[in-house]
PAVOMI-62056 format. One record per residue (C-alpha): residue number from 1; residue in one letter; z, x, y. Coordinates in steps of 0.5 Angstrom, whole numbers, plus 2048, in hexadecimal, padded with zeros to 3 digits. Layout:
<rec><seq>NUM</seq><type>a</type><zz>Z</zz><xx>X</xx><yy>Y</yy></rec>
...
This chain:
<rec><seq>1</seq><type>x</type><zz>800</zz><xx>800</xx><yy>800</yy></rec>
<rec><seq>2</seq><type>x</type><zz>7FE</zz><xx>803</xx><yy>806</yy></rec>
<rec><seq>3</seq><type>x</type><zz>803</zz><xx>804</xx><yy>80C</yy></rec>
<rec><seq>4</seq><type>x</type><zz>801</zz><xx>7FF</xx><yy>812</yy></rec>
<rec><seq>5</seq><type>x</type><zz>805</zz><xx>800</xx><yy>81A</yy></rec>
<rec><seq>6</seq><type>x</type><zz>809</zz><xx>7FA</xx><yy>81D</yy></rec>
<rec><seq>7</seq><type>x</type><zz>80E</zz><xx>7F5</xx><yy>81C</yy></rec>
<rec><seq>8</seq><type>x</type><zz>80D</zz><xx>7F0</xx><yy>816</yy></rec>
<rec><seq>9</seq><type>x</type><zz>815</zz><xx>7EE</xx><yy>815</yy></rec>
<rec><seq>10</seq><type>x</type><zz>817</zz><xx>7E7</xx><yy>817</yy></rec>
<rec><seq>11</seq><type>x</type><zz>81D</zz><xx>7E9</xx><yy>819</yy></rec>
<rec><seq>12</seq><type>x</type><zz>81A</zz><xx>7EE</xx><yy>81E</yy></rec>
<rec><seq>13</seq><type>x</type><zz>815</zz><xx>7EA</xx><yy>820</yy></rec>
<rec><seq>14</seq><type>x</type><zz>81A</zz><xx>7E5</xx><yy>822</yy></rec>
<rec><seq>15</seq><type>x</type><zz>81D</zz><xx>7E8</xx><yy>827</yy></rec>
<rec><seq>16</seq><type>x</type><zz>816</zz><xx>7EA</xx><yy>82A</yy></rec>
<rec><seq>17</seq><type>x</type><zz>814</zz><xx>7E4</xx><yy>82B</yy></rec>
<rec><seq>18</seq><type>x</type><zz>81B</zz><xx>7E4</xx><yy>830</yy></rec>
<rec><seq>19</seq><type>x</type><zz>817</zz><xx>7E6</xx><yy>835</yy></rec>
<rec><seq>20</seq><type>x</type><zz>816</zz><xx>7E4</xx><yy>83C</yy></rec>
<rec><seq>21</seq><type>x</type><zz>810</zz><xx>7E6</xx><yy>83F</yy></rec>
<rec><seq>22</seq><type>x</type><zz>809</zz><xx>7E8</xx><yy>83B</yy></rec>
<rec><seq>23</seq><type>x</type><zz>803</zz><xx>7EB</xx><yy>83E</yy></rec>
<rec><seq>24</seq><type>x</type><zz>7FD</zz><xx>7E9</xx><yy>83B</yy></rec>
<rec><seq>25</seq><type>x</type><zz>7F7</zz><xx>7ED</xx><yy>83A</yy></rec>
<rec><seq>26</seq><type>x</type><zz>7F0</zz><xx>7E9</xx><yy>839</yy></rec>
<rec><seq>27</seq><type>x</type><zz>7F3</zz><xx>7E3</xx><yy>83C</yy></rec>
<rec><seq>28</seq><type>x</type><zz>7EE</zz><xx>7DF</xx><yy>83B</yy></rec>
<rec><seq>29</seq><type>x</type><zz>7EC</zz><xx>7D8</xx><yy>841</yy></rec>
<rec><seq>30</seq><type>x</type><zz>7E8</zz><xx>7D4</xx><yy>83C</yy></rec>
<rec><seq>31</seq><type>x</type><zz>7EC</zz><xx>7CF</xx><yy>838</yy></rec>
<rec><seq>32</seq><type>x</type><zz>7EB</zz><xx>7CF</xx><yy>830</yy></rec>
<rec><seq>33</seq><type>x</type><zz>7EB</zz><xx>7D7</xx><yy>830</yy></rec>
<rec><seq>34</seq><type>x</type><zz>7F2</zz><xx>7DA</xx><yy>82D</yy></rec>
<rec><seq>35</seq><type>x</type><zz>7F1</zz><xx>7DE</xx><yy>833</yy></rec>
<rec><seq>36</seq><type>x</type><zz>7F3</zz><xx>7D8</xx><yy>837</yy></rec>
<rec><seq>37</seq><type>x</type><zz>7F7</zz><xx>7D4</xx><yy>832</yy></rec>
<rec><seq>38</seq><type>x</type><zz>7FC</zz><xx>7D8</xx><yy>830</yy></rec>
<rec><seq>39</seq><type>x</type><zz>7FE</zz><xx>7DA</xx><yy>837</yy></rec>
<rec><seq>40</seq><type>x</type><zz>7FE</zz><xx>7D3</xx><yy>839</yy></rec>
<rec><seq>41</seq><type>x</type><zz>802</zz><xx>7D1</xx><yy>834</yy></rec>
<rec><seq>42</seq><type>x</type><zz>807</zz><xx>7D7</xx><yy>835</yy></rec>
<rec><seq>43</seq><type>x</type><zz>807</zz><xx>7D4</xx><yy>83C</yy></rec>
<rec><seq>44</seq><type>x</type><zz>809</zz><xx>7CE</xx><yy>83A</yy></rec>
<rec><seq>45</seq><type>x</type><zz>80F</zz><xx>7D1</xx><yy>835</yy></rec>
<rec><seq>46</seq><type>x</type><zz>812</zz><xx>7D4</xx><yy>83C</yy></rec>
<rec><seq>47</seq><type>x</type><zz>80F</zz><xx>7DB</xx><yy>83C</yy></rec>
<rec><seq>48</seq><type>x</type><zz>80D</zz><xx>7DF</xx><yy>843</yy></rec>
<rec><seq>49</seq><type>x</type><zz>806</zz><xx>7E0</xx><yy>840</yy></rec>
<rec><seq>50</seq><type>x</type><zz>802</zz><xx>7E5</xx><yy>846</yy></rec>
<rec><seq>51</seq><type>x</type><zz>7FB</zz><xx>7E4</xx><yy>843</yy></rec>
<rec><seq>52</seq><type>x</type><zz>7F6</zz><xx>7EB</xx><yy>844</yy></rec>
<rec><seq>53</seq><type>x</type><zz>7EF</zz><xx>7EA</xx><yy>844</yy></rec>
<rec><seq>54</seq><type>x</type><zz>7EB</zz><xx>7EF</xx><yy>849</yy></rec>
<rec><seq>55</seq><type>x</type><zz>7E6</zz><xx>7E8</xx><yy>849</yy></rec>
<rec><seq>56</seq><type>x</type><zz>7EB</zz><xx>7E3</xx><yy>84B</yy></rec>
<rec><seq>57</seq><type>x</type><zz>7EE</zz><xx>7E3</xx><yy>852</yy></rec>
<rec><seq>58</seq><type>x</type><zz>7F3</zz><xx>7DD</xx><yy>84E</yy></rec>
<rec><seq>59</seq><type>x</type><zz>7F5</zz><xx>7DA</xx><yy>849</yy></rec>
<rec><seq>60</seq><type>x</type><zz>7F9</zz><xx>7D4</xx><yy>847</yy></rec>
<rec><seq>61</seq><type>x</type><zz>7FA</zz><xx>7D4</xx><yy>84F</yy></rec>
<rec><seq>62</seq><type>x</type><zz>7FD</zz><xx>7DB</xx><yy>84F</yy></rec>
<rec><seq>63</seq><type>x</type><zz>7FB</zz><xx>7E1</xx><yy>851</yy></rec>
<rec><seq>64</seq><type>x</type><zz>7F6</zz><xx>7E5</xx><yy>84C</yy></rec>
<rec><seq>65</seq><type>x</type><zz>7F8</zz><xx>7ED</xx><yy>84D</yy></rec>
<rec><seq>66</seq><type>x</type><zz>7F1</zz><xx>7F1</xx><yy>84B</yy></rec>
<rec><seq>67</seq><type>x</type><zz>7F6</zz><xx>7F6</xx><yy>848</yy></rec>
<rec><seq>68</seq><type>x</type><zz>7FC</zz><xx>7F8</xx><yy>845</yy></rec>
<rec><seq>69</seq><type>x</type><zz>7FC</zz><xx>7FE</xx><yy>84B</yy></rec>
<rec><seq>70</seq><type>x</type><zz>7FC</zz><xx>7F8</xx><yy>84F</yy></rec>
<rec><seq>71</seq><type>x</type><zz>801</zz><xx>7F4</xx><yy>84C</yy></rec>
<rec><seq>72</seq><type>x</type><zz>806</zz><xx>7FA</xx><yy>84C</yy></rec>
<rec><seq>73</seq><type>x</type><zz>804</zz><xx>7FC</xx><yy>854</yy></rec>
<rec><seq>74</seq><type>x</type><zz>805</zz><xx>7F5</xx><yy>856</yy></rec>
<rec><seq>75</seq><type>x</type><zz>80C</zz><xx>7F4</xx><yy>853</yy></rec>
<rec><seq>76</seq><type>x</type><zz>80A</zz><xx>7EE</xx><yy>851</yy></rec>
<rec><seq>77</seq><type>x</type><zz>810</zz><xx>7ED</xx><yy>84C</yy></rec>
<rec><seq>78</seq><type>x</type><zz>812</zz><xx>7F2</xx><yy>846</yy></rec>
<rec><seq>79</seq><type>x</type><zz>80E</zz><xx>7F1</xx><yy>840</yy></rec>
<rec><seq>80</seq><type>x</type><zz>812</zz><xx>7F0</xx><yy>839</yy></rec>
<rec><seq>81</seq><type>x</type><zz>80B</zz><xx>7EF</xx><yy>835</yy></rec>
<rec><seq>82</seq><type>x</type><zz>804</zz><xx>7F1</xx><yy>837</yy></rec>
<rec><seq>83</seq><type>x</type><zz>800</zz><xx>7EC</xx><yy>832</yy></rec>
<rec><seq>84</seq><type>x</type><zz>7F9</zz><xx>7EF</xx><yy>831</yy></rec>
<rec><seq>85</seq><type>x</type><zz>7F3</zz><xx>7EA</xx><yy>830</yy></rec>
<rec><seq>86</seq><type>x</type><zz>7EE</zz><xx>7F0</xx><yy>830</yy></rec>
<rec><seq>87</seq><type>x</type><zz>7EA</zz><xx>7F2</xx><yy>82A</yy></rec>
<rec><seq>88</seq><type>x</type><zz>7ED</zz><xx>7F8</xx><yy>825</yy></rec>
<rec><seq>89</seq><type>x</type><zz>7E7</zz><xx>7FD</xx><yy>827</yy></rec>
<rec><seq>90</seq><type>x</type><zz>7EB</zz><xx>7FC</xx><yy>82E</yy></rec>
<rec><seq>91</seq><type>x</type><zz>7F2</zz><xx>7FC</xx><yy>82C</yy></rec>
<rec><seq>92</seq><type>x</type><zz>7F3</zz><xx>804</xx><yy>82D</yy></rec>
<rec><seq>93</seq><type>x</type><zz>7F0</zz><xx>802</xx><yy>835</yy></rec>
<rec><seq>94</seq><type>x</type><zz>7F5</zz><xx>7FE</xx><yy>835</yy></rec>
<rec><seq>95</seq><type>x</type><zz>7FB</zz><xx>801</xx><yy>832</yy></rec>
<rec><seq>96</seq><type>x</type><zz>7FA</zz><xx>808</xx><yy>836</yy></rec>
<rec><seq>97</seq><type>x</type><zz>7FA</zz><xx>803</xx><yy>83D</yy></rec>
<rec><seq>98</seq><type>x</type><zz>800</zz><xx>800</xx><yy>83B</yy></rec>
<rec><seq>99</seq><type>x</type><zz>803</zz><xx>806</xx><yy>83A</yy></rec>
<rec><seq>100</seq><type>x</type><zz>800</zz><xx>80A</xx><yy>841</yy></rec>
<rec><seq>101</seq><type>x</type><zz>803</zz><xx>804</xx><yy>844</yy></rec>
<rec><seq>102</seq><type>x</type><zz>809</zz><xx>803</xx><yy>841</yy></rec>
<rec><seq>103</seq><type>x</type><zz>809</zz><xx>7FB</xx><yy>840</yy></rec>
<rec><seq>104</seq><type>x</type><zz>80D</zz><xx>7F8</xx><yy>83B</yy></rec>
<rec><seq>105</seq><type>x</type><zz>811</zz><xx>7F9</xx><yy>835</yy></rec>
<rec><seq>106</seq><type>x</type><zz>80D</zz><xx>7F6</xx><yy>82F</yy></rec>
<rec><seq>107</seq><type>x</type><zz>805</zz><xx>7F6</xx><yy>82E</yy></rec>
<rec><seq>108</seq><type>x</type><zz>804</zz><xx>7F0</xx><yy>82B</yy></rec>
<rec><seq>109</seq><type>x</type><zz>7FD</zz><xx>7F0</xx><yy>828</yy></rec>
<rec><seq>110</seq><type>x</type><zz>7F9</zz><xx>7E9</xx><yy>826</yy></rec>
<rec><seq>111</seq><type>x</type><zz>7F7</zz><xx>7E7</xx><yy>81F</yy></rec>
<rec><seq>112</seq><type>x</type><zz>7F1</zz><xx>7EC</xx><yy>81C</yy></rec>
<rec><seq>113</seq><type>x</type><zz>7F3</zz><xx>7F1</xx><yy>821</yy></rec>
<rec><seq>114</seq><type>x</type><zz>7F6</zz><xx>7F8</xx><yy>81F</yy></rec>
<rec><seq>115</seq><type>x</type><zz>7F6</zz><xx>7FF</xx><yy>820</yy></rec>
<rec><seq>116</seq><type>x</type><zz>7FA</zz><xx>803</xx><yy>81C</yy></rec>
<rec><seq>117</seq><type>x</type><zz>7F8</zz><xx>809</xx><yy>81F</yy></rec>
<rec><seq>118</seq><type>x</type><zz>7FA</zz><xx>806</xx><yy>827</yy></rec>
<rec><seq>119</seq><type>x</type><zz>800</zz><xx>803</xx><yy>824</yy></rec>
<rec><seq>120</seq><type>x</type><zz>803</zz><xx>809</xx><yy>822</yy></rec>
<rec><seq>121</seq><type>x</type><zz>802</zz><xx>80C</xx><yy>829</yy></rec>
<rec><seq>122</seq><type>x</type><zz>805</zz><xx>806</xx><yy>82C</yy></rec>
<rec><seq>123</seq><type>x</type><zz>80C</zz><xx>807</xx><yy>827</yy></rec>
<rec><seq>124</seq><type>x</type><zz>80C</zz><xx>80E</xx><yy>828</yy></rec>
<rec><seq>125</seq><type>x</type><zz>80D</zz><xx>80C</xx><yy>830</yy></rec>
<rec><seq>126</seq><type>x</type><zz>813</zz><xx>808</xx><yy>82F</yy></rec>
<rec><seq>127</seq><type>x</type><zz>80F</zz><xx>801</xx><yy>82E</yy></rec>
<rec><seq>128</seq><type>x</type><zz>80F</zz><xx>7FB</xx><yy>829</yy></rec>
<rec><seq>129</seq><type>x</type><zz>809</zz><xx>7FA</xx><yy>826</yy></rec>
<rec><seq>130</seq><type>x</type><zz>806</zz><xx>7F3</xx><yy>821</yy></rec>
<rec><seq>131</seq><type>x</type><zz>800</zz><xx>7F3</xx><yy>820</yy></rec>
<rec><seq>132</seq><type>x</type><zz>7FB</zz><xx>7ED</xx><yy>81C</yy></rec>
<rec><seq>133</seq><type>x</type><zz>800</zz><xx>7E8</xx><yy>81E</yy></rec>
<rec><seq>134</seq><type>x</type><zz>7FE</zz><xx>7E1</xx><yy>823</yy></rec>
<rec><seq>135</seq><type>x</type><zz>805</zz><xx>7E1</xx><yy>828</yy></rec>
<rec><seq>136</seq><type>x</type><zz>804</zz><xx>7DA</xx><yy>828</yy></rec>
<rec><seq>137</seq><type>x</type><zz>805</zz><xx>7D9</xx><yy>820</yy></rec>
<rec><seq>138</seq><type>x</type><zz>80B</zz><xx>7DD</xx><yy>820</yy></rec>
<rec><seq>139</seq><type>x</type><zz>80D</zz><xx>7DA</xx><yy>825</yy></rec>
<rec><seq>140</seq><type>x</type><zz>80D</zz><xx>7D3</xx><yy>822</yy></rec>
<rec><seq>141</seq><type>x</type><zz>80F</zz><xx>7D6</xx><yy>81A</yy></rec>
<rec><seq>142</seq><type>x</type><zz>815</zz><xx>7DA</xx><yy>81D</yy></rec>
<rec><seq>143</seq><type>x</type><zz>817</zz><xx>7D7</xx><yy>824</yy></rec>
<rec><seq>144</seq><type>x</type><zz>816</zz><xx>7CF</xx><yy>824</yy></rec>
């Protein structure tokens, strides 16, 4: 069995879901994509979603930040989980802007996406890292 990087536990997943304030990446405008529904759904649970999208100027009626950088150079709100709805050839990308802006203090990769590779850096920075699991699922399964 080969060794996957991220946080499967219950219990431990549990207590991610504690948190307050997700940044979104990918977040999408268009209804019917998980983009959209999943942090619409968490909106409506009562997290603080800060949506990223360098297309969007808004989203769900908030401001849509073009980058984690610019999430973190406008204090917006101190990120617990950077959710990353993003293709798995992108994860690396992501995963070095979250660490170069020192946003958040888990990465949370959407079902069917993973990098072992970029995950192991993520953690070997400090960061908690769940990769291939829908928020909005584990949200329902463990919280609700």
């Amino acid at each position: 069995m080969a060794f996957t990087v991220g946080i499967d536990d219950p219990d431990a997943l549990r207590e991610v879901l504690e948190s307050e304030t997700i940044a979104v990446v990918g977040c999408s405008r268009t209804p019917g994509k998980a983009a959209h529904d999943v942090p619409a759904y968490l909106l409506e649970q009562g997290y603080e979603v800060i949506p990223v999208n360098p297309f969007a100027d808004e989203i769900f009626g908030r401001e849509a930040f073009e980058s984690l950088a610019a999430v973190a150079e406008q204090s917006v709100a101190d990120v617990d989980i950077v959710c990353v709805f993003r293709p798995s050839e992108e994860v690396a990308d992501v995963i070095e802007s979250v660490l170069d802006s020192a946003v958040g203090d888990v990465i949370w990769l959407q079902q069917g996406i993973r990098d072992d590779q970029a995950a192991e850096r993520a953690v070997d920075a400090g960061y908690r890292v769940v990769q291939d699991r829908c928020l909005k699922v584990d949200h329902r399964r463990l919280v609700v």
